[in-house]
C-alpha positions in Angstrom: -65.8 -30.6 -87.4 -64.0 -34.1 -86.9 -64.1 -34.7 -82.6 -60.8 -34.6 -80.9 -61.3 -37.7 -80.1 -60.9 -39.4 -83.2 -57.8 -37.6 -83.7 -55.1 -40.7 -84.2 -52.2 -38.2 -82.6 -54.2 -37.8 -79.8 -55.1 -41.8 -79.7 -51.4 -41.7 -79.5 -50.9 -39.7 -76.9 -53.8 -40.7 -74.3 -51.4 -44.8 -75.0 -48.4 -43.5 -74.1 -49.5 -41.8 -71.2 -51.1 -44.4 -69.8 -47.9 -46.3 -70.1 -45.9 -44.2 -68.6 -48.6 -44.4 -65.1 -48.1 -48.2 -65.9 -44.4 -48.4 -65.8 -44.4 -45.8 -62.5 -46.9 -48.2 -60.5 -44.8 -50.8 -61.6 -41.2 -49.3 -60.6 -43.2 -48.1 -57.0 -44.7 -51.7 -56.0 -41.4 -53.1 -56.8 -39.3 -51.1 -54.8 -42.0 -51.1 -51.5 -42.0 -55.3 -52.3 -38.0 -54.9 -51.9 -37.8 -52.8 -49.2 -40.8 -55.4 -47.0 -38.4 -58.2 -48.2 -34.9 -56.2 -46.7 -36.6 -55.8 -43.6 -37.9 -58.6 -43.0 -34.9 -60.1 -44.2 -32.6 -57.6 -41.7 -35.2 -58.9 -38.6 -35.3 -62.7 -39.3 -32.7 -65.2 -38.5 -30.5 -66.0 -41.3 -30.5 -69.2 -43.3 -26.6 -69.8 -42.9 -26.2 -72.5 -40.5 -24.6 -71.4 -37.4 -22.5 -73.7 -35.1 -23.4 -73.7 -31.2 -19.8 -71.9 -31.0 -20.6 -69.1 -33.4 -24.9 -68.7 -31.4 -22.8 -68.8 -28.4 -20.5 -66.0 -29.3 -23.2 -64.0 -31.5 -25.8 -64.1 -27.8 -23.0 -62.9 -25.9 -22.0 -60.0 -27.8 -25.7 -59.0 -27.7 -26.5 -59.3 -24.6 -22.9 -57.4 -23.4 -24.3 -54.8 -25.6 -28.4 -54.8 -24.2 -26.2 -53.9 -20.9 -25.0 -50.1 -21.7 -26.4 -47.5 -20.3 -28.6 -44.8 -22.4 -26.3 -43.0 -24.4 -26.3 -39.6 -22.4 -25.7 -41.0 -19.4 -22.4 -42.8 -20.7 -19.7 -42.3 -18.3 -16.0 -43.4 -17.9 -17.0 -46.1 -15.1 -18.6 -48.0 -18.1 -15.3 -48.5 -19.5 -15.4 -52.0 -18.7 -18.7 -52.7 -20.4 -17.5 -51.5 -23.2 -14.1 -53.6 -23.2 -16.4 -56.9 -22.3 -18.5 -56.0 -25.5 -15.0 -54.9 -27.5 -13.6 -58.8 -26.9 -16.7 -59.9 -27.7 -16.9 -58.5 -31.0 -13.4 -59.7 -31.9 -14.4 -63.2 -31.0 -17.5 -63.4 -33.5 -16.8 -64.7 -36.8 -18.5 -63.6 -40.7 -21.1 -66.6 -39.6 -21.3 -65.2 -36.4 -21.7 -61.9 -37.5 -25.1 -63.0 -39.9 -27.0 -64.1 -36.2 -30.4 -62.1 -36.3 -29.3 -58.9 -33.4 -25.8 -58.5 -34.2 -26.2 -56.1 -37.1 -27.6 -53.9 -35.1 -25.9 -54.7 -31.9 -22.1 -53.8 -33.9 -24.2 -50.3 -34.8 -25.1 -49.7 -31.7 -21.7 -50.6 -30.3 -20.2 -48.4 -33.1 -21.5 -45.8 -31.8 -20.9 -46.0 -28.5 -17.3 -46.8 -28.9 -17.2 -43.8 -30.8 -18.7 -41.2 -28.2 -16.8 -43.0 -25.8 -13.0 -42.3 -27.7 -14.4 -38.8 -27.8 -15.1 -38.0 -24.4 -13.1 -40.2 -22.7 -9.7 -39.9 -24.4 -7.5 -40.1 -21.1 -4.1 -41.8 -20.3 -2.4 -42.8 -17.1 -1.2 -39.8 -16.4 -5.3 -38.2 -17.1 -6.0 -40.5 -14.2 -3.6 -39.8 -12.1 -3.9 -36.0 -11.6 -7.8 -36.3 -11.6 -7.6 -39.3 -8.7 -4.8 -36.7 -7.0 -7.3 -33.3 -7.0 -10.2 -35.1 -6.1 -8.1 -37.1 -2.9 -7.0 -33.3 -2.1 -10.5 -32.4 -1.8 -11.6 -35.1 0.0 -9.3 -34.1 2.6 -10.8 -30.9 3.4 -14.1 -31.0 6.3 -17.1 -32.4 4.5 -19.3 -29.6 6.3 -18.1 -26.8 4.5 -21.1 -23.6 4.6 -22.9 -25.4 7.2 -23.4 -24.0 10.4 -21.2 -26.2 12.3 -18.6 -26.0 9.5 -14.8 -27.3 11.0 -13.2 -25.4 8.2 -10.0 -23.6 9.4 -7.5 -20.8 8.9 -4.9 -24.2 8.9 -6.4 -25.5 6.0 -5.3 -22.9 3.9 -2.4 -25.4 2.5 -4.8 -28.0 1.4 -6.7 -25.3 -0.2 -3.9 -24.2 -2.5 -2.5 -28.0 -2.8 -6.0 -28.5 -4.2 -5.7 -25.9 -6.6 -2.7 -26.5 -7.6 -3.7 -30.2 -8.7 -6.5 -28.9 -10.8 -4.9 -26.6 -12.5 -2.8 -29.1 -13.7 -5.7 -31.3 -15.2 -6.5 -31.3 -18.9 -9.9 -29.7 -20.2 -11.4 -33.1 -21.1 -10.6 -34.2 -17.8 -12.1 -31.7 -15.9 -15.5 -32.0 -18.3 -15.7 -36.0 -18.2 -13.6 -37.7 -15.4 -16.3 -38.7 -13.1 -16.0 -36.9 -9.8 -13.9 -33.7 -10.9 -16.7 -31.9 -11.2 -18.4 -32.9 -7.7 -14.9 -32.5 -6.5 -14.9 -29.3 -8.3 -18.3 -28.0 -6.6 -16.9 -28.8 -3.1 -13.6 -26.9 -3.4 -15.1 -23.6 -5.1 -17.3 -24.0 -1.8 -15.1 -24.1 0.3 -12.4 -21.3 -1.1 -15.4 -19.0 -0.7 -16.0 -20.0 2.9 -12.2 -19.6 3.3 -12.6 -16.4 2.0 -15.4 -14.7 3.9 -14.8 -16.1 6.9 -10.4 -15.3 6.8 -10.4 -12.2 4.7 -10.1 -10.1 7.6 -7.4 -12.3 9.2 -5.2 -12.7 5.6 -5.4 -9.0 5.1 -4.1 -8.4 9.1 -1.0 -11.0 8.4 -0.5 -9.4 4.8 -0.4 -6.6 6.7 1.5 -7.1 9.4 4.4 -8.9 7.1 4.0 -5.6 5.4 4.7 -3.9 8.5 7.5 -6.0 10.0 9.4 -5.6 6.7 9.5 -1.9 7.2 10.5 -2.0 10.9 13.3 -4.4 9.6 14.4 -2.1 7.1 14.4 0.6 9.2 16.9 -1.2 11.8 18.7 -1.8 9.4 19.0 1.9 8.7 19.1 3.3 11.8 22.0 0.4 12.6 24.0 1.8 9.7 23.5 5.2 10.4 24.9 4.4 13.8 27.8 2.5 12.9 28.9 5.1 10.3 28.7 8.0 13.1 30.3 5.7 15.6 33.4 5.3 13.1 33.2 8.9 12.3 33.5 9.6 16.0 36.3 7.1 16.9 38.4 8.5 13.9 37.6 12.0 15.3 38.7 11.2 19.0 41.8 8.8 17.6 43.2 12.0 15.5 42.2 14.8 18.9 44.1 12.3 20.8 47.2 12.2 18.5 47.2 16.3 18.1 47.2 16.0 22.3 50.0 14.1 22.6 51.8 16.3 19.9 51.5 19.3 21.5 55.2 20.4 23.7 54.4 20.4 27.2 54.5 24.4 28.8 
């Protein structure tokens, strides 16, 4: 019995396998080789010649960048970081734009513009209504469910002005603005300390409107009821009179 080994098909076979592993070791060290190169290439300065104007421009959209805050943090009071770093992307030219950083810096910016457009999508208007409600708030005592609280049945008007101004504000406005929610916080405060301290007090007023209304009404009926039994009366008298003088004297 000839060994398997000597069998030219399997000869065959064992070369072209060991081919195939050839080629795949191959294909593999080329691609990590490339992907070493990319990086490196990605992290090094470039070899285009850069004027002083274009590294001026390229370090300053960079750094305006290096200055935002973590993302989750990022709050419409950063609006003017990210203008700065907005102008200071449209200044940087393609050469510019090759500067070892900035790659990364326009993701990162990207991004950030992004979240920003998202969250922050006001108008004038937006910023109007949120600067009214929280000015509304603001004028309401700073105490409020302390002990020594100054809140008053008199500030029932800037309670409901208050109220009014926020329910005029959009959703994202009420989630993002900064200082509609603390504004927010302070108001629901102090409409429940309005509320257990005056409850007894609105319900007596209600009350008593309720009650005055009735007695009104009730003059007014009575006055009516007068005045028709008054005119009945006079007519009565008026035609007793008339039969009177009528009559043929005896």
């Amino acid at each position: 019995m000839k060994s398997i080994f000597n069998n030219k098909k399997f000869k065959v076979l064992i070369i072209a396998v060991l081919a195939v592993i050839l080629v795949l070791m191959f294909s593999v060290y080329r691609l990590s080789s490339d992907g070493r190169a990319y990086a490196s290439a990605s992290n090094a300065p470039t070899n285009v010649e850069l004027s002083e104007s274009d590294t001026a421009a390229a370090k300053a959209f960079i750094d305006a960048v290096d200055a935002f805050p973590e993302f989750y943090v990022l709050q419409y009071e950063h609006k003017p970081l990210m203008d700065d770093a907005g102008n200071k992307f449209k200044a940087l030219t393609a050469n510019a734009k090759t500067y070892a950083g900035v790659s990364e810096a326009i993701d990162k910016y990207e991004a950030f513009l992004k979240e920003f457009n998202k969250k922050f999508d006001f108008d004038e208007n937006d910023i109007i209504k949120a600067k009214a409600f929280i000015n509304a708030v603001n004028l309401l005592p700073g105490n409020i469910l302390s002990s020594s609280s100054e809140l008053k049945y008199e500030h029932k008007s800037l309670l409901e002005d208050a109220k009014k101004k926020y329910e005029a504000l959009s959703e994202n406005v009420k989630d993002y603005y900064t200082g509609v929610s603390d504004a927010k916080e302070k108001f629901d405060k102090a409409l429940k300390e309005f509320s257990d301290k005056f409850m007894v007090e609105e319900s007596l007023i209600t009350l008593g409107k309720g009650m005055l209304g009735i007695f009104l009404v009730m003059l007014i009926i009575i006055g009516c009821v007068y005045l028709l039994s008054y005119s009945g009366n006079r007519k009565k008298n008026k035609k007793e009179e008339a039969a009177a003088e009528a009559e043929p004297e005896a």
